[in-house]
C-alpha positions in Angstrom: 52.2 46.6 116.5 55.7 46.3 115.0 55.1 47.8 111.9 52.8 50.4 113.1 55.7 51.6 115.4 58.2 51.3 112.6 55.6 53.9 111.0 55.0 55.9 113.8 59.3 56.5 114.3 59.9 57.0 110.2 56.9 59.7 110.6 59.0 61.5 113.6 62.5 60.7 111.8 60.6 62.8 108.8 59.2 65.6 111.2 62.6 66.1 112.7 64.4 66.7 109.4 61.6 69.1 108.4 61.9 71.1 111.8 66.1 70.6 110.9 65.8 72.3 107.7 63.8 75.0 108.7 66.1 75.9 111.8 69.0 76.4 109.4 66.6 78.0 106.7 65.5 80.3 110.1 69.8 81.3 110.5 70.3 81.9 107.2 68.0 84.6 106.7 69.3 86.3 110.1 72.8 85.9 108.6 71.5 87.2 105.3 69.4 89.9 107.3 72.7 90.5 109.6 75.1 91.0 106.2 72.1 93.5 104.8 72.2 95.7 107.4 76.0 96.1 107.5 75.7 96.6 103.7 72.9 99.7 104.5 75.7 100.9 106.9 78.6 100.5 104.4 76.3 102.4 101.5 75.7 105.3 104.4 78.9 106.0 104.6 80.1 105.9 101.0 77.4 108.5 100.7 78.1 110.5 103.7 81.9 110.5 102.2 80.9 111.6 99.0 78.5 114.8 100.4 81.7 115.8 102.3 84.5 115.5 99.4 81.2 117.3 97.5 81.8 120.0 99.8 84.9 120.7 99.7 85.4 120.3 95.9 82.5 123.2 95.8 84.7 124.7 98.6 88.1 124.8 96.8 86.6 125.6 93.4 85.2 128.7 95.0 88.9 129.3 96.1 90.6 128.8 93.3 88.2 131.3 91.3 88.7 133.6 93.7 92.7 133.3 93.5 92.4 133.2 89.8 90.2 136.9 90.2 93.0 138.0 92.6 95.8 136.6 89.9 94.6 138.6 87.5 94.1 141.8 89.3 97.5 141.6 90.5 98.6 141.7 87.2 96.6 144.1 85.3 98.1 146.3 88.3 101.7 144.9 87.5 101.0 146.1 84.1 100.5 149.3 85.2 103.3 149.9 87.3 105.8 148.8 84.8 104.0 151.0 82.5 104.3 154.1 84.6 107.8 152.6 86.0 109.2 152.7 82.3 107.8 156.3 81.5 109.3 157.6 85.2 112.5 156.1 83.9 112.3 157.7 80.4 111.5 161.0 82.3 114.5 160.8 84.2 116.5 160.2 81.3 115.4 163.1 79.6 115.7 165.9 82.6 119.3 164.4 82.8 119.6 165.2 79.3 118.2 168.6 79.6 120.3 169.0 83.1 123.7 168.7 81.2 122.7 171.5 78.7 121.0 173.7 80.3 120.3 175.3 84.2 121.0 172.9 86.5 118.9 174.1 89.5 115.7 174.0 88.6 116.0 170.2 86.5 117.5 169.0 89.7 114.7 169.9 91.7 112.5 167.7 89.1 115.2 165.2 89.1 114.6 164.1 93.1 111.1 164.1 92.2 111.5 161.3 89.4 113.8 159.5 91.0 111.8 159.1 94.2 108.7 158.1 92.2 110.5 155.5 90.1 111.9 154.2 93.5 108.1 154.0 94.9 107.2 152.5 91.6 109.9 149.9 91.6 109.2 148.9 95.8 105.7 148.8 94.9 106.2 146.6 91.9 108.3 143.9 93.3 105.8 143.9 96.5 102.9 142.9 93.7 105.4 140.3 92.0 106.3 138.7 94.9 102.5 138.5 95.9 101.7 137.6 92.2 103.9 134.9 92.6 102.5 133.6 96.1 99.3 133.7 94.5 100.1 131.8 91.8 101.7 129.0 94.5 97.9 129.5 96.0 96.5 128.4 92.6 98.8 125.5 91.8 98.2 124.1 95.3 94.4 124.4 95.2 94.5 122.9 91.7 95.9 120.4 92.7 93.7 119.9 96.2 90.9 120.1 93.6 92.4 116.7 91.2 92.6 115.3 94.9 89.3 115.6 95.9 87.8 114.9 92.6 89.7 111.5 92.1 88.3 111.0 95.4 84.8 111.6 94.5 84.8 109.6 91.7 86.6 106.5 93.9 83.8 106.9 96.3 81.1 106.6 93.9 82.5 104.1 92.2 82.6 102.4 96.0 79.2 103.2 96.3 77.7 101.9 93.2 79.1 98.6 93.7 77.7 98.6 97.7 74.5 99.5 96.2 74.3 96.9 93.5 75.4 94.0 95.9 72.7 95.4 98.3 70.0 95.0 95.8 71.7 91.5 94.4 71.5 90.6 98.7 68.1 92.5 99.1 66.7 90.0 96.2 68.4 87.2 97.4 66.9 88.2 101.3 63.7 88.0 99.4 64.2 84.4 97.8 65.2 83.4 101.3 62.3 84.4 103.1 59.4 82.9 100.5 62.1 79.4 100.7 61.2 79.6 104.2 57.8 80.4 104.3 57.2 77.0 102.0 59.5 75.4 104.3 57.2 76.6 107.5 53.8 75.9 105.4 55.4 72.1 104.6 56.2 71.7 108.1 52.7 72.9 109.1 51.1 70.5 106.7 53.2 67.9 107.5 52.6 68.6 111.5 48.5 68.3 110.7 49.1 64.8 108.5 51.3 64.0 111.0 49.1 63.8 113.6 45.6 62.6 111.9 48.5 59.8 111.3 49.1 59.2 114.7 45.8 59.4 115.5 44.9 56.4 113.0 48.0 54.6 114.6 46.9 55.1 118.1 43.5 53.6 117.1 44.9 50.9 115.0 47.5 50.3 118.2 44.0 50.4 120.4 41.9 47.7 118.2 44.8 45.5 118.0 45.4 45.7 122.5 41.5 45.6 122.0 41.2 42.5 119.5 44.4 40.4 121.3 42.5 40.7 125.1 39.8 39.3 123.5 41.7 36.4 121.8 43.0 36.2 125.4 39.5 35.5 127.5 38.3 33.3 124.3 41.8 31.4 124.8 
């Protein structure tokens, strides 16, 4: 009877540390499953980031093009005006010229007229200078934005190819966890059935002996 219950408490002892190990295989994978999920969440948002800075890369490029096209109209127009800004000045010179040697009435006349043109011309032409230059500010600044966003782009990608490799590395490792613990559940289910055709042959080796000792008892 001794030894059979020695047996009987080494076979619990051994079921208990079975049903232990599985408990903690069983928290492991919800940790693992927990640190997954936050890892999905993590990669989301890297993506979500990158699809906005995306945006408004796409978003200040179209800008800057469109400041450069504006740049460059601004001058060809600049060009223009100093163009027909030097040739009202070179007119003026020469119907002063003509105005000191010859009638003086009718070159005055023409005179006004220059002179009020090349004052238009020269208003007109610092207005588109000053706008040139403001565009120009306008392009510097979206360059700039643009070096921003883009550094930013390639940060978060960066950010997101890591997330994603350590997802997979986790997602693998999830994996590994789950078949550990489905050996560990099948051990503990074998050892559960052995378990208790073992008990079963104790019980009945416990019964014999009760059975074999009253008998020894009446022969006594």
């Amino acid at each position: 009877l001794k030894s059979a219950q020695d047996e009987r408490e080494g076979i619990l002892m051994k079921l208990e540390e079975l049903n232990s190990d599985l408990n903690e295989a069983r928290q492991s994978l919800e940790v693992s499953k927990v640190t997954n999920e936050r890892l999905k969440e993590r990669v989301s948002v890297l993506e979500s980031t990158i699809d906005a800075s995306t945006a408004d890369r796409r978003e200040i490029e179209r800008e800057l093009s469109a400041a450069k096209e504006e740049a460059s109209a601004k001058q060809i127009e600049i060009s223009r005006l100093s163009t027909l800004l030097e040739n009202a000045r070179s007119k003026i010179e020469e119907l002063e010229q003509d105005r000191a040697l010859g009638d003086k009435s009718d070159l005055g006349e023409l005179l006004d007229l220059a002179r009020k043109e090349k004052d238009h011309l020269e208003v007109e032409l610092a207005t588109l200078q000053e706008q040139l230059s403001k565009s120009r500010n306008e392009t510097q600044r979206l360059r700039e934005n643009l070096a921003g966003v883009t550094e930013e782009v390639k940060v978060a990608r960066n950010n997101a190819k890591c997330a994603v490799s350590d997802l997979e590395y986790k997602c693998e490792q999830l994996k590994q966890d789950k078949l550990t613990l489905q050996a560990d559940y099948q051990q503990l289910v074998d050892a559960s059935s052995e378990l208790q055709v073992i008990f079963l042959k104790i019980y009945q080796n416990e019964f014999n002996l009760i059975k074999n000792a009253l008998l020894i008892q009446r022969l006594m």
